[in-house]
C-alpha atoms as one frame of an Amber mdcrd trajectory, in Angstrom:
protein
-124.212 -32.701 -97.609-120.448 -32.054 -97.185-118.577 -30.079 -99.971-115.823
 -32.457-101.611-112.658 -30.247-100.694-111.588 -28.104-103.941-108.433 -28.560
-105.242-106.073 -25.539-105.410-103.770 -24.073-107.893-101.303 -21.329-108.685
-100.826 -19.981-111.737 -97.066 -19.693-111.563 -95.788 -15.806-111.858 -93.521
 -15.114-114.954 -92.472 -12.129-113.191 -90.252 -14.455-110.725 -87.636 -14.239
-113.251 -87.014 -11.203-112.574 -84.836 -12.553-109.253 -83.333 -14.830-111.298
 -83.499 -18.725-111.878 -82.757 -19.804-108.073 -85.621 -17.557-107.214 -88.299
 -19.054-109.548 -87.479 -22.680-108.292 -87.615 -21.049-104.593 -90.830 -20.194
-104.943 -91.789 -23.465-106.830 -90.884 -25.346-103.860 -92.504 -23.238-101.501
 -96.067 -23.855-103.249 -95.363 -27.474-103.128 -94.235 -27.145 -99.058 -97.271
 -24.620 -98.526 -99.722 -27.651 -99.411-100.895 -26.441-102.940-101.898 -29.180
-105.249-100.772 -27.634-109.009 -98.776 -25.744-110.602 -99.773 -24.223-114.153
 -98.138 -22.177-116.798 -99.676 -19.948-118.989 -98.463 -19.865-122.197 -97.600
 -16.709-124.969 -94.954 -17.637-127.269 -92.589 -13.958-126.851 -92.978 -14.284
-123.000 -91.566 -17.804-121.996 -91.910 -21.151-122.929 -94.341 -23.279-120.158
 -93.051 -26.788-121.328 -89.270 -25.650-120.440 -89.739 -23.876-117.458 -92.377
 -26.866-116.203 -88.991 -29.273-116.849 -87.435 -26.916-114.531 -90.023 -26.674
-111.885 -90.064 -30.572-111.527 -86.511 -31.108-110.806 -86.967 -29.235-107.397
 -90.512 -30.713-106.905 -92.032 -34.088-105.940 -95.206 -34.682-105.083 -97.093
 -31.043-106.407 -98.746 -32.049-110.122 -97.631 -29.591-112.938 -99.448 -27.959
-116.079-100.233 -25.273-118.278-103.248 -23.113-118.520-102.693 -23.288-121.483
-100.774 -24.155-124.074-101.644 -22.871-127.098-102.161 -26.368-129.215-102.676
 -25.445-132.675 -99.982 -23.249-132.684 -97.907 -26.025-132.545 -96.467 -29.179
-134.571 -98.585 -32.102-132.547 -95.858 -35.213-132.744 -93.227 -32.231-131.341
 -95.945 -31.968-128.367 -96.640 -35.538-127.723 -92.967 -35.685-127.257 -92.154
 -32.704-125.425 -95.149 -34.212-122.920 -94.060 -37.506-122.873 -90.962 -36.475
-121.769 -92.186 -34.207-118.673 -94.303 -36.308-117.641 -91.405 -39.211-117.923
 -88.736 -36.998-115.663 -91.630 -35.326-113.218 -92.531 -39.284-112.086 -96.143
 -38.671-114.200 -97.420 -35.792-112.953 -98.468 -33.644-115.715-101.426 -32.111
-117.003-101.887 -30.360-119.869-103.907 -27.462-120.364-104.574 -26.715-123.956
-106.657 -24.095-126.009-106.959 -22.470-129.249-105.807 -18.947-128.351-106.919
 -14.890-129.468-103.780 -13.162-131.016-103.641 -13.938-134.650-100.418 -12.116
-134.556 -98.771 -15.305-132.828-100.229 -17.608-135.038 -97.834 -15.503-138.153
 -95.449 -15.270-136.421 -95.106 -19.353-136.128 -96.338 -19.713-139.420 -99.961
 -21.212-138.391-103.301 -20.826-139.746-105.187 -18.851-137.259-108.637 -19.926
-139.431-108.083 -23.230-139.160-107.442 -23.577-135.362-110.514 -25.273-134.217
-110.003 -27.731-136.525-106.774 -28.270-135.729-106.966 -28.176-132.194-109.468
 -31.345-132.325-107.389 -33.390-134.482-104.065 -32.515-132.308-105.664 -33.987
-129.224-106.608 -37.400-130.860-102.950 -37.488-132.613-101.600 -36.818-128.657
-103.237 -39.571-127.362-101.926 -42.108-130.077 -98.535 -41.604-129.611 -98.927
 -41.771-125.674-101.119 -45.032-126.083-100.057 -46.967-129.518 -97.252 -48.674
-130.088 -97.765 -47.659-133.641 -99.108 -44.316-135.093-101.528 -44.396-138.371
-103.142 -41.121-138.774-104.898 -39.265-141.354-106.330 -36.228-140.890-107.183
 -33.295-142.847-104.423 -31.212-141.025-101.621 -33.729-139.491-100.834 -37.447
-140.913 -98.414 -40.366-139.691 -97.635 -43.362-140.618 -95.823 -46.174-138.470
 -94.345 -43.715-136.109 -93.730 -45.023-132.765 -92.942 -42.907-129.552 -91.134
 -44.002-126.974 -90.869 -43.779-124.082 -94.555 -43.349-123.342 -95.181 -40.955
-120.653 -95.761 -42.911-117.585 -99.096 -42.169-117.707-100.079 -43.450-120.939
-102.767 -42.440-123.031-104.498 -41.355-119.501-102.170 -38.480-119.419-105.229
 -35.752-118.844-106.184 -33.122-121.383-107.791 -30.155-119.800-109.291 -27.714
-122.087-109.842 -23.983-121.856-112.301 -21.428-122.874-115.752 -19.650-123.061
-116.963 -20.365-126.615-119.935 -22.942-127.784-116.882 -24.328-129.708-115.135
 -24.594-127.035-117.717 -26.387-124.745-118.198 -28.779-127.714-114.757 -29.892
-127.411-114.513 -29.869-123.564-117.462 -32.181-123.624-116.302 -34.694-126.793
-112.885 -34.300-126.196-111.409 -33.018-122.714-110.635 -34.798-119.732-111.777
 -31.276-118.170-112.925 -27.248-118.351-110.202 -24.679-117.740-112.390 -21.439
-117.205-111.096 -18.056-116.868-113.795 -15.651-116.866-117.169 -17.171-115.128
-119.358 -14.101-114.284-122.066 -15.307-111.719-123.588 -18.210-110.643-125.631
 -18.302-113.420-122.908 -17.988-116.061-121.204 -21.052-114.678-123.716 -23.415
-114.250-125.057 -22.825-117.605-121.356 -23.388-118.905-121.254 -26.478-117.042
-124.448 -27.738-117.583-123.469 -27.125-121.625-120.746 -29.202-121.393-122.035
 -32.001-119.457-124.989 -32.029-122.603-121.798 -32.783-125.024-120.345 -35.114
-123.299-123.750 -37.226-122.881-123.848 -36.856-126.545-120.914 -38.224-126.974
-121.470 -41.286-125.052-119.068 -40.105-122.201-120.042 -39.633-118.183-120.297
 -36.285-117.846-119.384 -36.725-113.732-115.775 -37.624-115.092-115.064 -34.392
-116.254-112.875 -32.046-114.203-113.753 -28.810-113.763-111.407 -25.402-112.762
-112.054 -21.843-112.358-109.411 -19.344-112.448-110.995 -17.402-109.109-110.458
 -14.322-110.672-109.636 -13.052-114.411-106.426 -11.719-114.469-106.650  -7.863
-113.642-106.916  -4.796-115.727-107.596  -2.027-113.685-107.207  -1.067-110.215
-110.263  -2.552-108.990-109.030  -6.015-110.156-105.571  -5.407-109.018-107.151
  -4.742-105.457-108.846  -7.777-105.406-105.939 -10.066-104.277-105.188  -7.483
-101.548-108.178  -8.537 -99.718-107.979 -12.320 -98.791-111.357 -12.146 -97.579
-112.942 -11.353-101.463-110.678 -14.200-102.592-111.930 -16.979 -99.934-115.668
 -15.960-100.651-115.457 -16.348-104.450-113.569 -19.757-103.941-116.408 -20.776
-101.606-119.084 -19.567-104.607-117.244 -21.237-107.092-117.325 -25.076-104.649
-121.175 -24.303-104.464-121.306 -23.903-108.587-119.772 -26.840-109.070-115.989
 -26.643-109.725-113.728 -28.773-108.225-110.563 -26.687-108.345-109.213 -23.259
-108.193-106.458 -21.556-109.462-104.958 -18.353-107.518-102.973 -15.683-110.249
 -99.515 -15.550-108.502 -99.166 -12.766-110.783-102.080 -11.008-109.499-100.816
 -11.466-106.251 -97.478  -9.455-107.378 -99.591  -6.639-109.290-101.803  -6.131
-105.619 -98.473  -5.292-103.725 -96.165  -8.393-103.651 -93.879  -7.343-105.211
 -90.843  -9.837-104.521 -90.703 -13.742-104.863 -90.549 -14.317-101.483 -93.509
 -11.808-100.673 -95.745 -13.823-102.995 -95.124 -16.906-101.460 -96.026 -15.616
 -98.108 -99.445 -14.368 -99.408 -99.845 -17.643-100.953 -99.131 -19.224 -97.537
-101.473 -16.725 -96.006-104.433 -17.715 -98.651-104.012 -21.635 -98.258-104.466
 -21.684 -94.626-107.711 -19.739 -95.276-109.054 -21.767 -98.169-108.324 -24.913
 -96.990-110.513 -23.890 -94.059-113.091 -22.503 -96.116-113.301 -24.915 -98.634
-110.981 -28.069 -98.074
């Protein structure tokens, strides 16, 4: 049986800035041109804003779909979200995807004035509040953590309350949620084959649970963590290692992949336009490999 071709993505490098703002929508463009099918953002609150620089990114781009892996939800005021969504998604022609999770550094969370305890929590009742204002015409929510009453949203993102939720992370929690809640996985750090079939088959269980087709949810692997030493930094400088693990992850079941632009930067490419010709260099090579 024939492989359904993987979907690919870059992680958009934050270190482009460093050639200033004509350079970081150069390079946007040139994923879109080079045949990539994403864009995604990561997201720390000290080191650049995903939501703003996404706006920026779709101005110069068309047809490439745009996200962020990921945002860090419970951080955040949820109605100021839905917004801030519904209004990329309004001026990018409905081509966003958001990429949420509940994030690690507690020193963030004080800094913003959020509960770092109470993320989980949170986090669940965000998405549902989300996905009223992009659907209702009228918001009535009570929840433990966020409330509204008669609020209305408009304009509603083009694509509705359909406007997909992709959820990250390696916890039990966080398979829970993927499976109840997310329109798909965004992993990070699968080990083996074993790892991420066991991760998968986890989340499909929740989702059967929760009365949901388990088939419907999308599945990406970052298709390497990013790097902390010099073996990982190496690993971009050998497109060979980076084809094979794409082709492992198609055969454990993910659908898409997302290359570290960053990572390509730390493994020697060490200018804008450099990492957009190892990015050309890698597509030709996956797409062969797998799709």
């Amino acid at each position: 049986m024939t492989a359904t071709p993987m979907k690919l993505t870059v992680e958009f490098p934050s270190v482009a800035y460093r050639e200033g703002p004509a350079a970081v929508l150069r390079l946007a463009r040139a994923v879109e041109d080079l045949g990539y099918d994403h864009i995604d953002i990561f997201d720390h609150v000290v080191m650049g804003h995903p939501l703003v620089a996404l706006a920026a990114l779709a101005a110069v781009t068309s047809r490439v779909t745009l996200g962020t892996e990921v945002l860090v939800l419970p951080q955040r005021e949820p109605t100021l979200v839905a917004k801030q969504l519904s209004t990329l998604d309004t001026l990018s022609g409905g081509r966003v995807r958001l990429g949420v999770g509940v994030g690690w550094q507690e020193s963030e969370y004080e800094a913003l004035g959020a509960d770092f305890h109470t993320r989980g929590s949170r986090m669940d009742e965000a998405i549902a509040l989300l996905r009223a204002y992009w659907s209702e015409a009228h918001v009535n929510f009570a929840g433990k953590h966020y409330r509204a009453t008669e609020m209305a949203m408009e304009p509603k993102p083009p694509q509705g309350g359909r406007l997909p939720i992709w959820i990250g992370g390696a916890s039990d929690a966080a398979f829970r949620r993927v499976g109840r809640l997310g329109d798909g996985w965004l992993a990070s750090r699968v080990t083996d084959a074993a790892d991420g079939r066991r991760a998968i088959e986890t989340i499909r269980r929740h989702a059967e649970a929760a009365g949901r087709d388990p088939a419907a949810i999308g599945l990406q692997s970052m298709v390497a963590p990013p790097p902390r030493d010099a073996e990982g930094k190496r690993f971009y400088a050998e497109p060979e290692r980076v084809v094979a693990r794409a082709a492992e992850l198609q055969r454990m079941g993910f659908q898409w992949i997302s290359l570290n632009a960053t990572a390509l930067f730390q493994a020697g490419a060490r200018s804008v336009d450099a990492i957009a010709d190892g990015l050309g260099a890698l597509h030709a090579r996956l797409r062969k490999e797998v799709g």
